[in-house]
Backbone as a chain_set.jsonl record, in Angstrom:
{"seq": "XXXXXXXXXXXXXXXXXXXXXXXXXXXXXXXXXXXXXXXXXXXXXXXXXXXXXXXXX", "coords": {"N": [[-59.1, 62.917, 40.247], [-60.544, 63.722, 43.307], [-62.96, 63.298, 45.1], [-64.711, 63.959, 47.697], [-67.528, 61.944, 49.083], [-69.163, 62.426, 51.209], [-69.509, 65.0, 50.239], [-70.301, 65.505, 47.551], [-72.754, 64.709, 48.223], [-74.089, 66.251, 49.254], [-73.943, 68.545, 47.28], [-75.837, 71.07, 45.61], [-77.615, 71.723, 42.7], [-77.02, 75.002, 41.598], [-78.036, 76.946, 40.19], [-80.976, 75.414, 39.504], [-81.3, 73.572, 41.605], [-81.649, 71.674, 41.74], [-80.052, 67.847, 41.935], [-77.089, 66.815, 41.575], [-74.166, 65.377, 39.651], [-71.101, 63.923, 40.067], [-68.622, 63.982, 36.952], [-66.786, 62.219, 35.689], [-65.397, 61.907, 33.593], [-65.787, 64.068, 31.63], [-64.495, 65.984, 33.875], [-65.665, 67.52, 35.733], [-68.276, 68.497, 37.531], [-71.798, 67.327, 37.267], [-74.649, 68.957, 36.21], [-77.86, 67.422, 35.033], [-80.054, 68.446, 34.934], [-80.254, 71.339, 33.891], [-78.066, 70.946, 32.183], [-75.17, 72.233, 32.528], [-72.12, 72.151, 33.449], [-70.13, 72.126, 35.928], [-66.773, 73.391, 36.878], [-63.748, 71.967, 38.75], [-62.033, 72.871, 40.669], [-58.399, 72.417, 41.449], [-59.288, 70.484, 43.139], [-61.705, 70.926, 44.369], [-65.028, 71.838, 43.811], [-66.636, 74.18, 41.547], [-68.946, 76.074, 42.169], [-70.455, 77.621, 40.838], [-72.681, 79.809, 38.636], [-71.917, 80.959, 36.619], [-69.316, 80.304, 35.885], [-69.668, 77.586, 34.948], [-69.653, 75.394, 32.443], [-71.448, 75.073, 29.322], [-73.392, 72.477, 28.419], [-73.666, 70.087, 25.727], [-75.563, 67.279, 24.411]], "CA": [[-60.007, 63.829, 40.88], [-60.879, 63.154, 44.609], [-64.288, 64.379, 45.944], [-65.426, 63.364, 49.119], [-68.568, 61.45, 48.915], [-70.555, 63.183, 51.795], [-69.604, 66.872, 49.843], [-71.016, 65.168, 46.511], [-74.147, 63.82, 48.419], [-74.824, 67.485, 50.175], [-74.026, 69.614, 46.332], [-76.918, 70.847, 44.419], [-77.24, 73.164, 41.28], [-77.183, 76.536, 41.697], [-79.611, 77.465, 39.355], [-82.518, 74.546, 39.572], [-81.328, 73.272, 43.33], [-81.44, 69.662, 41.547], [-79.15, 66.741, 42.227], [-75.895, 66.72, 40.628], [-73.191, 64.378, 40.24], [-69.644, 63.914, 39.464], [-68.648, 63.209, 35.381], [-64.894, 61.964, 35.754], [-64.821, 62.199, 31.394], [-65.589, 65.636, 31.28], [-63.837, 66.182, 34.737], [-66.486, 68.476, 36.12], [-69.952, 68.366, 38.297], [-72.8, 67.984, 36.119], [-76.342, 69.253, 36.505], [-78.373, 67.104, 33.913], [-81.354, 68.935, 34.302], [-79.699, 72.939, 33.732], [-77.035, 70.333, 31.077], [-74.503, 72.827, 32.95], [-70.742, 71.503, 33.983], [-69.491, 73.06, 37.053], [-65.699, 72.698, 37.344], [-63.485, 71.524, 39.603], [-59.895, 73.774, 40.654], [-57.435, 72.206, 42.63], [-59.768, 69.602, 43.826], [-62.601, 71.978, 45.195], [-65.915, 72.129, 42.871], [-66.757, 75.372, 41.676], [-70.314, 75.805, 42.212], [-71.113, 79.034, 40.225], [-73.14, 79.436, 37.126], [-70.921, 82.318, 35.802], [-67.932, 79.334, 35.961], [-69.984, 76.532, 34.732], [-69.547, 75.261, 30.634], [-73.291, 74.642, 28.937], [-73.022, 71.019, 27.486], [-74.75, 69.715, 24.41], [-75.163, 65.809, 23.976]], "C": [[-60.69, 63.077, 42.015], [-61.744, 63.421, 45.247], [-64.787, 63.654, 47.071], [-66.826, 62.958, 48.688], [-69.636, 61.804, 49.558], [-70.589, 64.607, 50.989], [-70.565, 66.046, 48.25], [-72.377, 64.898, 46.991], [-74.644, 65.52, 48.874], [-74.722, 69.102, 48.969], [-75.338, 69.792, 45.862], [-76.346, 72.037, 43.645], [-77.444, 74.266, 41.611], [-78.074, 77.227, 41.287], [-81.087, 76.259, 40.005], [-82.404, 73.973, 41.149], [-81.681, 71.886, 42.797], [-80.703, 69.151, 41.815], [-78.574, 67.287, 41.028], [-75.205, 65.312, 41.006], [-71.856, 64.371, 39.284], [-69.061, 63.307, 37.753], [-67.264, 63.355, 35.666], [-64.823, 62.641, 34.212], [-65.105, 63.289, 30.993], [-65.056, 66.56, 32.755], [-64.162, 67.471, 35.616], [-67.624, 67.658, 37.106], [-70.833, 68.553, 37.361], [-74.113, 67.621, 36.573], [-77.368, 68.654, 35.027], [-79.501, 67.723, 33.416], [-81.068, 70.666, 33.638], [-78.866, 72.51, 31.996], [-75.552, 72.037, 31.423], [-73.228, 71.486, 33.664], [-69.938, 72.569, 34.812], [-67.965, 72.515, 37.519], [-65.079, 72.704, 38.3], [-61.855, 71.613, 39.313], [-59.377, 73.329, 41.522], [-58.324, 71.419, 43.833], [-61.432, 70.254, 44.744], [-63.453, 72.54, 44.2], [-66.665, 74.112, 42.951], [-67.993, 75.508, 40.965], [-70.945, 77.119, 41.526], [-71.598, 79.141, 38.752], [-72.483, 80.112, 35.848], [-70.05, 81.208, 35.099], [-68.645, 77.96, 34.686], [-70.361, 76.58, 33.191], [-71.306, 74.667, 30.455], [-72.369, 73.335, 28.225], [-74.229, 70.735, 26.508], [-74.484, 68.372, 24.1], [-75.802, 65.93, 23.063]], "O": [[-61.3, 62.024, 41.829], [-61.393, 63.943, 46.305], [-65.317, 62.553, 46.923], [-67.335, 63.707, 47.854], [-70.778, 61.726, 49.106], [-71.596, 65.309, 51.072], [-71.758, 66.352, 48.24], [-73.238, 64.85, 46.113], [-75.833, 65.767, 48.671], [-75.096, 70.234, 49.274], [-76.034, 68.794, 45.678], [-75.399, 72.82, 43.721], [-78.569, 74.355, 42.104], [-78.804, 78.007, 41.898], [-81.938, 76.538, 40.849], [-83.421, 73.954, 41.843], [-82.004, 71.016, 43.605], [-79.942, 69.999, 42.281], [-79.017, 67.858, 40.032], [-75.377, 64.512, 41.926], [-71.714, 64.729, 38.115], [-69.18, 62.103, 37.527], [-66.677, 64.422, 35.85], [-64.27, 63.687, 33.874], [-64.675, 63.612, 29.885], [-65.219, 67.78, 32.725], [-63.338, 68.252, 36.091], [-67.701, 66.444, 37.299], [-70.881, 69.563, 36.66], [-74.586, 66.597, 37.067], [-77.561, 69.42, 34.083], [-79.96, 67.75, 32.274], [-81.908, 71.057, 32.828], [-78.91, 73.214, 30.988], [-75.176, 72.719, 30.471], [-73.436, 70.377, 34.155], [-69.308, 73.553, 34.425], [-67.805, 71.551, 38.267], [-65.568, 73.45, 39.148], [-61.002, 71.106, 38.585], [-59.746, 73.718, 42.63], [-58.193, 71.592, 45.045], [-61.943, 69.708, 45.721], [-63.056, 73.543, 43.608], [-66.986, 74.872, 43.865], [-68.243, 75.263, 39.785], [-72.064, 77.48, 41.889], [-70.987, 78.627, 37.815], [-72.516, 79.896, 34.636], [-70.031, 81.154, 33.869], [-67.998, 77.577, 33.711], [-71.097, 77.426, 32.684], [-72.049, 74.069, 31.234], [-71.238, 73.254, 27.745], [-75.403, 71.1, 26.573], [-73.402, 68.08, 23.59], [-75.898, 65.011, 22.25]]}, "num_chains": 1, "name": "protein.A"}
């Protein structure tokens, strides 16, 4: 998984508009403060909350 580093620096969350950042091991975008995983189709993060798995550590 290949994300450009200025598109990672210029994402935020959809819902809270917080910083995100890239989790290779669950192979998604993740919003720590929402604990939302926004995935990522054919290389191209998919920024929608509809899309995005709830996580539970």
């Amino acid at each position: 998984m290949a994300l450009d580093k200025e598109l990672l620096d210029i994402l935020v969350c959809p819902s809270c508009k917080g910083r995100v950042r890239l989790d290779e091991k669950r192979g998604g975008i993740l919003c720590e403060s929402c604990a939302l995983l926004f995935p990522i189709k054919d290389d191209i993060p998919v920024m929608l909350v509809e899309e995005a798995q709830k996580i539970g550590d």
